[in-house]
C-alpha positions in Angstrom: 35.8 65.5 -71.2 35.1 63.0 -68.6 38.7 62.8 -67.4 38.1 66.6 -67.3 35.5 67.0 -64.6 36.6 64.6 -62.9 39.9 66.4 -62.1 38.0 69.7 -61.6 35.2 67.9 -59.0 38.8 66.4 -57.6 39.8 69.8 -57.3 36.9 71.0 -55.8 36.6 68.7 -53.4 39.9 68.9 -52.3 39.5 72.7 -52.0 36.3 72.0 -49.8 39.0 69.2 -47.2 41.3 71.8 -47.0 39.1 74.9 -46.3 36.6 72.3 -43.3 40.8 71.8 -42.4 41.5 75.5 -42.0 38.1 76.1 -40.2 38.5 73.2 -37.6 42.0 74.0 -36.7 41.2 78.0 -35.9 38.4 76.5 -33.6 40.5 74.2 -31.9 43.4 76.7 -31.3 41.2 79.4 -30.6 39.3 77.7 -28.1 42.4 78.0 -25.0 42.1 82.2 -25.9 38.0 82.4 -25.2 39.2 80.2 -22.3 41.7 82.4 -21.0 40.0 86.1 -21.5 36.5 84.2 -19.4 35.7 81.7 -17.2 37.2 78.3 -18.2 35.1 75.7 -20.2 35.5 73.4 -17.7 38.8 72.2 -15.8 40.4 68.7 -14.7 44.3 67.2 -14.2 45.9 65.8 -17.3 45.5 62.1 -17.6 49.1 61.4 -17.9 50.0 62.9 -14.5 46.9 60.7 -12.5 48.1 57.3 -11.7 45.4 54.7 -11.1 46.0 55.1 -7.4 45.4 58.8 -7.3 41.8 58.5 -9.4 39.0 59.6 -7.3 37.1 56.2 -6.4 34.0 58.5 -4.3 32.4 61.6 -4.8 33.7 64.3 -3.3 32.1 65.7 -0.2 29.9 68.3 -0.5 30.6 71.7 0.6 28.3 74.1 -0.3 24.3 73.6 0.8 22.3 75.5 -0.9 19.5 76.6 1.6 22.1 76.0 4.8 24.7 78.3 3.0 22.0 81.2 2.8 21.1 81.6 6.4 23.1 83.5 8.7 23.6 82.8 12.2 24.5 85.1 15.4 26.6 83.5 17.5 27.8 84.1 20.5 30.9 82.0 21.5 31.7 81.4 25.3 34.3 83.9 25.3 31.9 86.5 24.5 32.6 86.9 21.3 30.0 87.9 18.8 30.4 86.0 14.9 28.2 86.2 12.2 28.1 82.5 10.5 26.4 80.2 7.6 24.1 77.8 8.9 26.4 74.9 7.4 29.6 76.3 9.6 27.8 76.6 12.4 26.3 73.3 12.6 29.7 71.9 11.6 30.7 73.2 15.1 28.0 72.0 17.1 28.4 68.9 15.8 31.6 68.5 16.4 31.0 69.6 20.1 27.7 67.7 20.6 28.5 64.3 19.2 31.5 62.5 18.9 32.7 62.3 15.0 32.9 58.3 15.6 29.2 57.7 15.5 27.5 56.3 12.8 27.2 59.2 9.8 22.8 58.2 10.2 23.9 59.1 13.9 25.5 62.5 12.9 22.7 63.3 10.5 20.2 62.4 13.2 22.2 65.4 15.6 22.4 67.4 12.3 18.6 67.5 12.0 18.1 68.0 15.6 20.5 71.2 16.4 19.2 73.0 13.2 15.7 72.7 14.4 16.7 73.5 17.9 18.8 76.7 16.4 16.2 77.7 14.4 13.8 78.0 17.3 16.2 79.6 19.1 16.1 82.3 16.3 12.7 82.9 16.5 12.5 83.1 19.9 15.8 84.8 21.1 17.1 85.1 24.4 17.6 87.8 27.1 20.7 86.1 28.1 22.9 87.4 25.0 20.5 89.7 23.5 23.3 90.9 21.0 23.0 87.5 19.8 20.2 84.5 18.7 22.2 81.7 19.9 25.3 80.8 22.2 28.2 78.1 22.4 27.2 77.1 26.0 25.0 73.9 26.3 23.8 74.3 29.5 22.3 77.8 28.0 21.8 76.9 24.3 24.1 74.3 21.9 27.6 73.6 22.5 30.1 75.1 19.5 33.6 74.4 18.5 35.8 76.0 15.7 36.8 73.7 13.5 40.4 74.6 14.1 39.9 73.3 17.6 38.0 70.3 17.1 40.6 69.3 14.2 43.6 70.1 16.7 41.5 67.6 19.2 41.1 65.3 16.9 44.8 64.8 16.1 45.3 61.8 13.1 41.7 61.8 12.8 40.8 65.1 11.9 40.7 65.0 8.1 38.2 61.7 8.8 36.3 63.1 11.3 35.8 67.0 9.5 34.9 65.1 6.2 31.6 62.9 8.2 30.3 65.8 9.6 30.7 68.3 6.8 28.7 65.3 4.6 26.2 64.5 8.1 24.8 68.8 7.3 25.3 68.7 3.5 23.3 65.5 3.2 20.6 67.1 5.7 20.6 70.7 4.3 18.1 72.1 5.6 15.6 69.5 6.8 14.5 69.7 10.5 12.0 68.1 12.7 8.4 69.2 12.5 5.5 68.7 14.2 2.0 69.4 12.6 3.8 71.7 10.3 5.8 73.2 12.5 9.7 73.2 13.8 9.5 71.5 17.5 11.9 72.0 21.0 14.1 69.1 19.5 16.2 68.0 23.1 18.9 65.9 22.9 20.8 64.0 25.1 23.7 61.4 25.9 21.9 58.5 27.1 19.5 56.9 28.7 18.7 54.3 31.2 17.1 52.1 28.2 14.0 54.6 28.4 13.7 58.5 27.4 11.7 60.3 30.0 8.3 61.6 29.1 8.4 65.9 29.0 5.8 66.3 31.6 7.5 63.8 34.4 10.8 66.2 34.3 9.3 69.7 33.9 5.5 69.3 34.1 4.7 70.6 31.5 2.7 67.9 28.2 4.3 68.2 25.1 3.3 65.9 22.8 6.1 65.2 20.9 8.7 64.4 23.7 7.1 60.9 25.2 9.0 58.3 26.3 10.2 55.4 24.3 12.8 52.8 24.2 16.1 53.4 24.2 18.4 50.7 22.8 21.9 51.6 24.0 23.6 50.0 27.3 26.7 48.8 28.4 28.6 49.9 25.5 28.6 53.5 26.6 31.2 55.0 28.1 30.8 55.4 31.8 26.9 54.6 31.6 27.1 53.1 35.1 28.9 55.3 37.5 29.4 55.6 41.1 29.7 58.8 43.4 30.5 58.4 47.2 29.8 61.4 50.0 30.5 61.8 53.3 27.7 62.5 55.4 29.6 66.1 56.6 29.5 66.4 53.2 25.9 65.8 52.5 25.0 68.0 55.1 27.1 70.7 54.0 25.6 70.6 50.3 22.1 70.2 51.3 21.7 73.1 54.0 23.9 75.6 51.6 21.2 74.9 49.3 17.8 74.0 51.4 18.6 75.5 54.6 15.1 74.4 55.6 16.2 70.6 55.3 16.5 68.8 58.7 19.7 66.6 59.1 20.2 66.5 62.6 19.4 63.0 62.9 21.4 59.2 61.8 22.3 59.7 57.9 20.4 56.4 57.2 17.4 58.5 57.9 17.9 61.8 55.8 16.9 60.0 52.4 13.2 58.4 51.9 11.6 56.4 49.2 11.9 57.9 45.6 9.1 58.3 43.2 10.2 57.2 39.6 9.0 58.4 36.3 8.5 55.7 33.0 12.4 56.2 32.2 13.5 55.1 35.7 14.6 58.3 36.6 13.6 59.8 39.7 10.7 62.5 39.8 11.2 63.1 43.9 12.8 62.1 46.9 12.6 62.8 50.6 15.7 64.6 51.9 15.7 65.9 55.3 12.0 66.5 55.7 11.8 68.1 52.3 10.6 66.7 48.9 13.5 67.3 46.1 12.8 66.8 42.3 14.9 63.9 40.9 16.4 67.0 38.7 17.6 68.8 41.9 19.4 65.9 43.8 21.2 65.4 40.3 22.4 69.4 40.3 23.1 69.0 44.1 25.8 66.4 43.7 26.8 66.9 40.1 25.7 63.0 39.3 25.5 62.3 35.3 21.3 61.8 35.5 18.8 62.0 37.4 18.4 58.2 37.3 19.5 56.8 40.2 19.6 55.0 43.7 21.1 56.5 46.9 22.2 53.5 49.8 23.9 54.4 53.2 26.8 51.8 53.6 27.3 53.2 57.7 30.0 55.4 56.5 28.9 56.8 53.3 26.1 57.6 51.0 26.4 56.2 47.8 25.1 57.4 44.7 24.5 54.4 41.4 23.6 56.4 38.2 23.0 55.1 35.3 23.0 56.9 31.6 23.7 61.1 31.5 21.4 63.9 30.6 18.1 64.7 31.4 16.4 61.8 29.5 14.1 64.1 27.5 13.8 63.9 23.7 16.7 62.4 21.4 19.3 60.0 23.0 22.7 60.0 21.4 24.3 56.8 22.2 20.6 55.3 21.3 20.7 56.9 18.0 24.1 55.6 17.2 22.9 52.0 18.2 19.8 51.9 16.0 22.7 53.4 13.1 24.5 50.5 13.8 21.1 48.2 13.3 20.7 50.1 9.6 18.0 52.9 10.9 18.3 55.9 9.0 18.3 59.7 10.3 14.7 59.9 9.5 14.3 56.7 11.7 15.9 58.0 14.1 14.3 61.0 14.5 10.4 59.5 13.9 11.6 57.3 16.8 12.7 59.5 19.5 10.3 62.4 18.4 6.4 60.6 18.6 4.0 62.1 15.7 7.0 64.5 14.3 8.1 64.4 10.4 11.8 65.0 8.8 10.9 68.5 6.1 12.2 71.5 5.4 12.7 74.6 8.1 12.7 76.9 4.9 
């Protein structure tokens, strides 16, 4: 009788292995077929064909912002051309044409940060001169722009590097801007400086309170930060009257410059030139030098222009923001630095 039940709750149990058998295998082979009529479960390689070599050691970079991917912008390029772009691409291509992929990635965060804000200013604001359009690819108008085919065919063996820092420099900063009290500010950049940005109201005249002057740590490291140009008096002459036909320059050539004024950057606010007062600004334009920080000597032949830094000295410098990278500042360092009072948030 024992033996009995025993067999029979063998039995029954063995019925019960078999039947949990039959289940689990119809799951397991009928999991590919849900698989295949939707979307897949999920999806990686097979072990077996991934050597050790070919394992991802990093995450991969990110390519799709969330609040960056959902804003459209207008763009119009330099050939005239209108296109319709996500934030994210279009900031990938001004970028790329602003700052060179090199920098530090806090650097290219930092430029990130600033051209958003600037672009979405620009938005708000619009322009008369491309009215079919909020923004253009010509920075001394708006923000320089590249395609990405063009800046990777610049870049040459470093292009897969290069694309790959700058698409992580907007993904990592999607979205955020600079404000101040609340609110997205006129965030100017530049190359560099002449180890001080220029205060707002010494270039333009105009207070803004955001866009003071403050150290600047970059130098000799730069690319041409000291440069030389040598005129001619003829060719003085011939520049200055096409421009300022009321200048006087009938006299000796040592004569035709007088003493500059100079603003807390070093740059020049005004000089004499031929009986005429020209902003620092306006000299710079007239003889295409690099900034508006400068000296002008006569050597008895020539007048020689010593520049240091480029750009207008106002707001953000580049090759400073890449130095304090390099000393371990962060983007929101960066920008808190260059931009008194402002705060890294969200545009939107």
């Amino acid at each position: 009788m024992e033996r009995r039940e025993k067999r029979q709750r063998t039995g029954q149990g063995g019925r019960q292995v078999a039947s949990a058998a039959l289940i689990l295998g119809a799951i397991l082979f009928g999991l590919p077929g849900l698989a295949l009529r939707g979307e897949p479960l999920y999806h990686r390689e097979p072990l077996e064909e991934l050597t050790p070599q070919e394992l991802p050691l990093e995450p991969a970079v990110p390519t799709a912002p969330a609040r960056d991917r959902g804003r459209v912008v207008r763009l119009q390029t330099k050939a005239g051309d209108i296109q319709e772009l996500s934030m994210a691409d279009y900031l990938w291509g001004v970028v790329a044409a602003e700052m060179p992929a090199s920098f530090q990635p806090e650097a290219l965060k930092a430029q990130a940060c600033a051209a958003r804000t600037y672009t979405v200013i620009r938005q708000d604001s619009g322009s008369g001169k491309h009215p079919e359009a909020e923004i253009c690819g010509d920075s001394t108008c708006c923000q320089a722009y590249i395609s990405r085919q063009d800046a990777e065919a610049r870049w040459g063996l470093n292009a897969k590097e290069y694309s790959e820092k700058i698409q992580q420099a907007v993904a990592e900063t999607d979205g955020l801007g600079v404000l101040y009290e609340g609110k997205p500010i006129q965030a100017l950049f530049f190359s560099s400086a002449a180890g001080k940005t220029v205060d707002a109201v010494e270039v333009w005249g105009n207070e803004v309170s955001y866009l003071k002057s403050v150290d600047s740590p970059e130098g000799d490291e730069v690319p041409n930060y000291r440069t030389q140009a040598v005129f001619p008096p003829d060719q003085v002459k011939e520049l200055t009257l096409a421009a300022y036909p009321g200048a006087d320059l009938s006299g000796n050539p040592d004569t035709w410059f007088g003493e500059a004024s100079r603003n807390s950057g070093g740059g020049v606010i005004s000089i004499p030139l031929g009986g005429i007062t020209l902003t620092g600004g306006q000299v710079r334009g007239l003889f295409s030098l690099r900034s508006a920080t400068f000296t002008v000597t006569w050597d008895g032949s020539n007048f020689i222009f010593d520049v240091t830094g480029y750009g207008h000295g106002v707001g953000m410098s580049q090759y400073g923001a890449n130095a304090m990278a390099g000393e371990g500042k962060t983007f929101r360092d960066i920008l808190t630095w260059y931009y008194t009072g402002a705060q890294v948030g969200e545009l939107w």
